[in-house]
C-alpha positions as CSV (number, residue, x, y, z in Angstrom):
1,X,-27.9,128.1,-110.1
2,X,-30.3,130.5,-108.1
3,X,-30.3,131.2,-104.5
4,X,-27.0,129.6,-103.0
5,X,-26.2,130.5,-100.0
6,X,-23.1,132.9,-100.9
7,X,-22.7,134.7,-97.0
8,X,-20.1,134.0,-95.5
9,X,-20.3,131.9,-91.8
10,X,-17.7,134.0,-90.6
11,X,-19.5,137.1,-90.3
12,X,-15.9,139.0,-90.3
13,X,-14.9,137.8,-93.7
14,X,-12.5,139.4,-95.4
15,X,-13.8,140.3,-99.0
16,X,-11.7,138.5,-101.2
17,X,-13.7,135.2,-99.2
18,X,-17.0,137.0,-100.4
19,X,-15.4,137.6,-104.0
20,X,-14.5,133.9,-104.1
21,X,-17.9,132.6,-102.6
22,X,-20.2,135.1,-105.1
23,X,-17.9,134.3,-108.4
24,X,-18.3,130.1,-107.8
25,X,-22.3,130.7,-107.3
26,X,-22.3,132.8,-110.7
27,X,-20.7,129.6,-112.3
28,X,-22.8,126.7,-110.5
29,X,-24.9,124.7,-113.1
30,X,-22.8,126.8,-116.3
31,X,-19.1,126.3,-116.0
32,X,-16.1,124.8,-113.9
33,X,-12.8,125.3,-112.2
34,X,-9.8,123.5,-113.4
35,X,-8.1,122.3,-110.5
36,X,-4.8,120.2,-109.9
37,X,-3.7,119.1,-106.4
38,X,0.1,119.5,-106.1
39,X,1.7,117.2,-103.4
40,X,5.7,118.5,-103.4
41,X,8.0,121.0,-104.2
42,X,7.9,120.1,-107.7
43,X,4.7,120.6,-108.4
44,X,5.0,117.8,-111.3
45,X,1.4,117.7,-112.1
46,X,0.9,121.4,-112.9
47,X,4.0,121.5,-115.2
48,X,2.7,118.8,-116.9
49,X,-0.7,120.1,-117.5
50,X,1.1,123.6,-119.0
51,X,2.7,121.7,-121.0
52,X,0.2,119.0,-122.4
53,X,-2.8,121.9,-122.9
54,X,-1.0,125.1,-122.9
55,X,-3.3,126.1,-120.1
56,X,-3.0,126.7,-116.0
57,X,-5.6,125.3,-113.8
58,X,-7.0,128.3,-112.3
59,X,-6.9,126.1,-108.4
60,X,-4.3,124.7,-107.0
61,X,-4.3,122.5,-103.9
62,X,-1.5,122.3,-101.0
63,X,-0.6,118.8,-98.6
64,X,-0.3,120.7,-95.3
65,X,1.4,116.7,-93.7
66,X,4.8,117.9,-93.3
67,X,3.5,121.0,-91.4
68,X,2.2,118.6,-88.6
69,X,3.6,119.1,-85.7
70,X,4.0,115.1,-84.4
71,X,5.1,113.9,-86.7
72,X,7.0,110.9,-84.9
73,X,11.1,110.9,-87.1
74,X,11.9,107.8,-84.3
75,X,9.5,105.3,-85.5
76,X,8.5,105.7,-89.1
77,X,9.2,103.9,-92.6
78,X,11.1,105.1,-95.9
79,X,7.1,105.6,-97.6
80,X,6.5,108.2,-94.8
81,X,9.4,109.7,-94.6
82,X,9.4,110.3,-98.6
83,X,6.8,112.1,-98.3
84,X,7.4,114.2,-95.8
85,X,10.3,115.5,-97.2
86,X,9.0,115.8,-100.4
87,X,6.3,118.3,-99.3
88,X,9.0,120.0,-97.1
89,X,8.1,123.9,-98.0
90,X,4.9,123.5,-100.2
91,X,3.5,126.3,-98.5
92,X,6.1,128.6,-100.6
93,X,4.5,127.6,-103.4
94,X,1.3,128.8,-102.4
95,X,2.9,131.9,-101.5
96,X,3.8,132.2,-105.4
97,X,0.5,131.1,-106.5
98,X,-1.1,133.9,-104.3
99,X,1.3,135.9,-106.1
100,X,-0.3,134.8,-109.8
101,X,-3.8,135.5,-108.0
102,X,-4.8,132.1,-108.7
103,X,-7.3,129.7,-106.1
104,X,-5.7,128.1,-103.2
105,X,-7.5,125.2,-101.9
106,X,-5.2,123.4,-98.7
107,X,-5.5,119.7,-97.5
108,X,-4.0,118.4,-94.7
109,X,-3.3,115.0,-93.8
110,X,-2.7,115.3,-90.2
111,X,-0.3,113.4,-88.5
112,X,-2.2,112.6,-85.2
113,X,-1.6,114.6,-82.1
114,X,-0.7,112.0,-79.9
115,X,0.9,108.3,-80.0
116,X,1.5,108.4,-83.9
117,X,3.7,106.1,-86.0
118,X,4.3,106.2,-89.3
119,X,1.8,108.0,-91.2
120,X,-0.6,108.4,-87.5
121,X,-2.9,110.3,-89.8
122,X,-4.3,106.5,-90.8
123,X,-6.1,104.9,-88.1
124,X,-3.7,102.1,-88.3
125,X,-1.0,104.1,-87.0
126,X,-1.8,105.9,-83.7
127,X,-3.8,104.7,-80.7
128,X,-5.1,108.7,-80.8
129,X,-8.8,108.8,-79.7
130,X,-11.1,111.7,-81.4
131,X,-13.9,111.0,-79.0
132,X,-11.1,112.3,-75.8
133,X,-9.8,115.3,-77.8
134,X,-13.6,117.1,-77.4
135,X,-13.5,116.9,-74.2
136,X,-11.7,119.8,-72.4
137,X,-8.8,118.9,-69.9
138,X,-7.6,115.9,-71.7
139,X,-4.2,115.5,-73.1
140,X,-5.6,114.7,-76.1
141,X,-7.8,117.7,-76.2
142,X,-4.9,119.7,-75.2
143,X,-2.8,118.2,-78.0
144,X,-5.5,118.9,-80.8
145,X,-5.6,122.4,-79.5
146,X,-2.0,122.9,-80.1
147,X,-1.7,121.4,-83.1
148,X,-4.5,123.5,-84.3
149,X,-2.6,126.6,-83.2
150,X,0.8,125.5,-84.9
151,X,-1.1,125.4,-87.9
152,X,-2.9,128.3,-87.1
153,X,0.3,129.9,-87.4
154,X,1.2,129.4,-90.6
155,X,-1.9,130.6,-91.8
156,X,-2.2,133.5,-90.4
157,X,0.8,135.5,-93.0
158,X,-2.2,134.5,-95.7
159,X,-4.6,135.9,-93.5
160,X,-2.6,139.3,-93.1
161,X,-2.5,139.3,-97.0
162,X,-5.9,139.0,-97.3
163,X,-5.5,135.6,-99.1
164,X,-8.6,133.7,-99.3
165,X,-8.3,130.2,-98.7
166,X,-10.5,127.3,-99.4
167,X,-10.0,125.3,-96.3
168,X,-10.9,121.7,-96.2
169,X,-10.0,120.0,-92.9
170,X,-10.8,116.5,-91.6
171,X,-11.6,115.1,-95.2
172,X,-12.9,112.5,-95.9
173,X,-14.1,112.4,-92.5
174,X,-17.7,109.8,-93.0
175,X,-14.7,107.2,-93.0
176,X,-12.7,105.0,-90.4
177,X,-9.3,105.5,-92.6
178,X,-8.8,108.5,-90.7
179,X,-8.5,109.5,-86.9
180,X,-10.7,112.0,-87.1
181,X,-13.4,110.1,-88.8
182,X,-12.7,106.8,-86.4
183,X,-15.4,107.7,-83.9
184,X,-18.5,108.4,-86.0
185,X,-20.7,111.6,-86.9
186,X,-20.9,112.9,-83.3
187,X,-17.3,113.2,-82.7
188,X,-16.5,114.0,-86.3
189,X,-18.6,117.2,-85.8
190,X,-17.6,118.3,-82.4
191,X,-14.0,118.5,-84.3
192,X,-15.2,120.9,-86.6
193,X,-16.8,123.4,-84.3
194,X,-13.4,123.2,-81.7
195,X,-11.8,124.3,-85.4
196,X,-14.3,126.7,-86.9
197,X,-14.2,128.8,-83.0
198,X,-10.5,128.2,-82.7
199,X,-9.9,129.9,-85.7
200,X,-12.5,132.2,-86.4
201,X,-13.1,134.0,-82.9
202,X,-9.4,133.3,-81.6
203,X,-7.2,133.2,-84.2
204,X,-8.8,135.7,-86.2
205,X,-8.3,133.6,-89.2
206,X,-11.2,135.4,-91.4
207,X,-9.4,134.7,-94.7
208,X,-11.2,130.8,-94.6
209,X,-13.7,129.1,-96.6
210,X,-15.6,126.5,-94.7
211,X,-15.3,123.6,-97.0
212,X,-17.1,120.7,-95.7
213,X,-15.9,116.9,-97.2
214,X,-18.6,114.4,-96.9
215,X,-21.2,113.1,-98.5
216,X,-23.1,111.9,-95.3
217,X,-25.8,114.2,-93.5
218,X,-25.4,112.6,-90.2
219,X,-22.2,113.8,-90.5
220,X,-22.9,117.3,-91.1
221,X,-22.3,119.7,-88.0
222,X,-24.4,122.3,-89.6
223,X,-24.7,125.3,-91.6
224,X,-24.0,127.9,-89.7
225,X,-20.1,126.6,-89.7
226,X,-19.8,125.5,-93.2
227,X,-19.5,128.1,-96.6
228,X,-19.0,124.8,-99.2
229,X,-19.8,121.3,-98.9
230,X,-17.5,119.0,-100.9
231,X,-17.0,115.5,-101.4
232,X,-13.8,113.4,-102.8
233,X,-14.5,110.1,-105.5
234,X,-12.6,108.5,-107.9
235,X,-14.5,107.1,-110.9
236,X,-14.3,104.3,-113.3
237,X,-10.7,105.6,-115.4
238,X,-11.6,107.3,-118.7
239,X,-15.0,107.9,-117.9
240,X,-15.6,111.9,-117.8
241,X,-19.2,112.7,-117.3
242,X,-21.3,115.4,-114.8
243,X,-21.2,112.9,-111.7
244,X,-24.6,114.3,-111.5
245,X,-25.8,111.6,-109.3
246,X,-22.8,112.0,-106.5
247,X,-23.6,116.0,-107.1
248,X,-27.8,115.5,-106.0
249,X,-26.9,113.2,-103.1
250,X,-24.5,115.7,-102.1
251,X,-26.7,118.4,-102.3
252,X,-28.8,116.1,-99.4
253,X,-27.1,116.9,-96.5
254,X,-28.0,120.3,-96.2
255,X,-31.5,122.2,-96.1
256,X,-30.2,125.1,-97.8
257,X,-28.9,125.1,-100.8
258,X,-25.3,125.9,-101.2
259,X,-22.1,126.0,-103.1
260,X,-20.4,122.4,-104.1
261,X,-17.6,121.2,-105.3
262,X,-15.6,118.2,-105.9
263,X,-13.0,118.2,-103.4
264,X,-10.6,115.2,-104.7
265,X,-11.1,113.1,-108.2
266,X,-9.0,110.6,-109.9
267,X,-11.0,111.3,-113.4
268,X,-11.5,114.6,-114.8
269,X,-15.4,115.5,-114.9
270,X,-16.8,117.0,-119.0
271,X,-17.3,120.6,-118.5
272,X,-19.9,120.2,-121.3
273,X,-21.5,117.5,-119.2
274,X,-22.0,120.0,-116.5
275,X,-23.0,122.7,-118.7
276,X,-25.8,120.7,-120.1
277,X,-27.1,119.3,-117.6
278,X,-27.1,122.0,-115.4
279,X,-25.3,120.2,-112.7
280,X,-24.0,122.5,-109.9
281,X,-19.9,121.8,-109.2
282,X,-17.9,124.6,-109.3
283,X,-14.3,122.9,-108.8
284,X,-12.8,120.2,-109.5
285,X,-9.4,119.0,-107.8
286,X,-7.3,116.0,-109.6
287,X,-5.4,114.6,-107.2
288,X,-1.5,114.0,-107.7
289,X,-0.2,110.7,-107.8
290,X,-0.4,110.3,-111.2
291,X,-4.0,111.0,-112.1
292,X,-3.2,113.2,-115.1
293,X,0.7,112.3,-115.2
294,X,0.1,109.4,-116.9
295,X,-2.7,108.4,-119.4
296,X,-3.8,105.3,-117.4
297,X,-6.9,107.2,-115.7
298,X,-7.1,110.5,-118.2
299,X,-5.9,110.3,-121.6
300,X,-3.6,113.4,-122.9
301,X,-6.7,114.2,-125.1
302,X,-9.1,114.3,-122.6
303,X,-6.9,116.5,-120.2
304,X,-6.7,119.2,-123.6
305,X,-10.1,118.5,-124.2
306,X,-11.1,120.1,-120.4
307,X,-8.7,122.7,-120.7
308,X,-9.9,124.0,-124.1
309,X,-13.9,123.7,-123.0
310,X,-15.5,127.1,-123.1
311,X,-16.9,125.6,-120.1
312,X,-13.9,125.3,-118.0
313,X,-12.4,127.8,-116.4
314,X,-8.8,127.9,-116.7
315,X,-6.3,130.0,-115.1
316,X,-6.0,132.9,-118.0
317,X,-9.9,132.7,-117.6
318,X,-10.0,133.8,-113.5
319,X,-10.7,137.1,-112.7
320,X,-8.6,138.8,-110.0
321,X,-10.6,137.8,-106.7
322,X,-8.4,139.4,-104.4
């Protein structure tokens, strides 16, 4: 599609960030990126793509929870702790996927900084207030800054490598489910900005893609701190179309027109859809849990279906970006 917005908002972006952002605004409203989301070591959901299609997705998603840095061992539950452990050391795999030169895309479900149980990044489970945390010389500012930092750390090796990144923080956020989306729009974007400066002017981290996930324009913090704007959904099962509807609402939050993608689905969009309707996504994400593991959301024919559409781009199709 013309005119997207394809400069960067950091304006010290490393060029593989500017490959990335100019190759997805060549493909809006023609083609789309396979994606998988891989949630452990195993990386189940890939494997079993390659080995139902014959294909790679050409993006992969990381789960950043077990990277969080309070995450509370004492009081916690067998569901929480399996999944912690499980995504012990995901961030290797990205390493070897950066290796392959294929898309990195990282989610993290963040455990909350403060008085967390269980899975604290659910609402549920901490007493953690967003609407304290922007406000300097709390403790809970304090401890959002740290965790930001931790995590900061671990990005940074990507950054020396001049890995881009498509970074997706506080998904999701136009919800209560999560503590960063508990205290509505105003807070939601005031921790965004504390992020995007954090990381762009102190940490240096220019390797990032802004990827904003939400569908809402009061929750928007702007453009000049978002590259992408994204939103998650999980559609009737076995029902692949364009989403063209979710894609023009979308496109409503912002004044400028800009890249989009879908940043979490439980049924695989038709590339042909897309391509004939000339409907803007660039990426897709399938999330794990099963979505394409088993046939009860996507059949095994319509996962080899997407894979062999001369409208998705797979893997062996992905230029080298960086």
């Amino acid at each position: 599609m013309a005119n997207l917005i394809t400069t960067p908002v950091d304006p010290h972006a490393q060029q593989g960030v500017r490959n990335v952002m100019n190759y997805l605004a060549q493909l809006s409203g023609d083609k789309i990126v396979t994606g998988q989301h891989t949630q452990s070591m195993a990386m189940e959901e890939m494997h079993h793509i390659q080995k139902i299609t014959g294909k790679l997705p050409a993006l992969l998603g990381f789960e950043l929870l077990s990277y969080s840095p309070n995450i509370n061992y004492l009081d916690t539950d067998e569901p929480c702790m399996t999944e912690v452990e499980n995504n012990f050391g995901t961030l290797k795999r990205a390493w070897e996927w950066a290796g392959q030169k294929g898309l990195i895309t990282l989610t993290w479900h963040w455990f909350s900084p403060l008085h967390g149980r269980s899975k604290s990044f659910y609402t549920a489970n901490t007493e953690f207030d967003a609407s304290l945390a922007v406000t300097e010389g709390t403790p809970e500012y304090e401890a959002l800054l740290s965790d930001m930092d931790t995590m900061a750390g671990y990005l940074q090796p990507f950054c020396r490598a001049g890995i881009p990144i498509l970074w997706r923080p506080f998904h999701e956020g136009e919800g209560g489910w999560f503590w960063w989306g508990a205290k509505g729009p105003e807070t939601l974007k005031k921790l965004w900005r504390i992020m995007f400066d954090r990381y762009v002017h102190h940490h240096r981290l220019h390797n990032l893609i802004w990827v904003w996930n939400a569908p809402s324009r009061e929750h928007y913090p702007g453009d000049d701190v978002v590259d992408i704007i994204s939103r998650d959904m999980y559609p009737e099962k076995h029902v692949h179309t364009s989403q063209k509807e979710r894609y023009d609402s979308l496109c409503q939050i912002t004044d400028q027109p800009r890249i989009a993608l879908i940043g979490e689905t439980g049924i695989l969009p038709s590339p042909e859809a897309i391509h004939e309707e000339k409907v803007g996504w660039t990426t897709y994400m399938t999330w794990s849990h099963g979505f394409c593991l088993t046939e009860e959301f996507n059949t095994f024919d319509a996962l080899k279906q997407v894979y062999h559409s001369p409208y998705a781009v797979t893997k062996e199709d992905l230029p080298i970006l960086y």
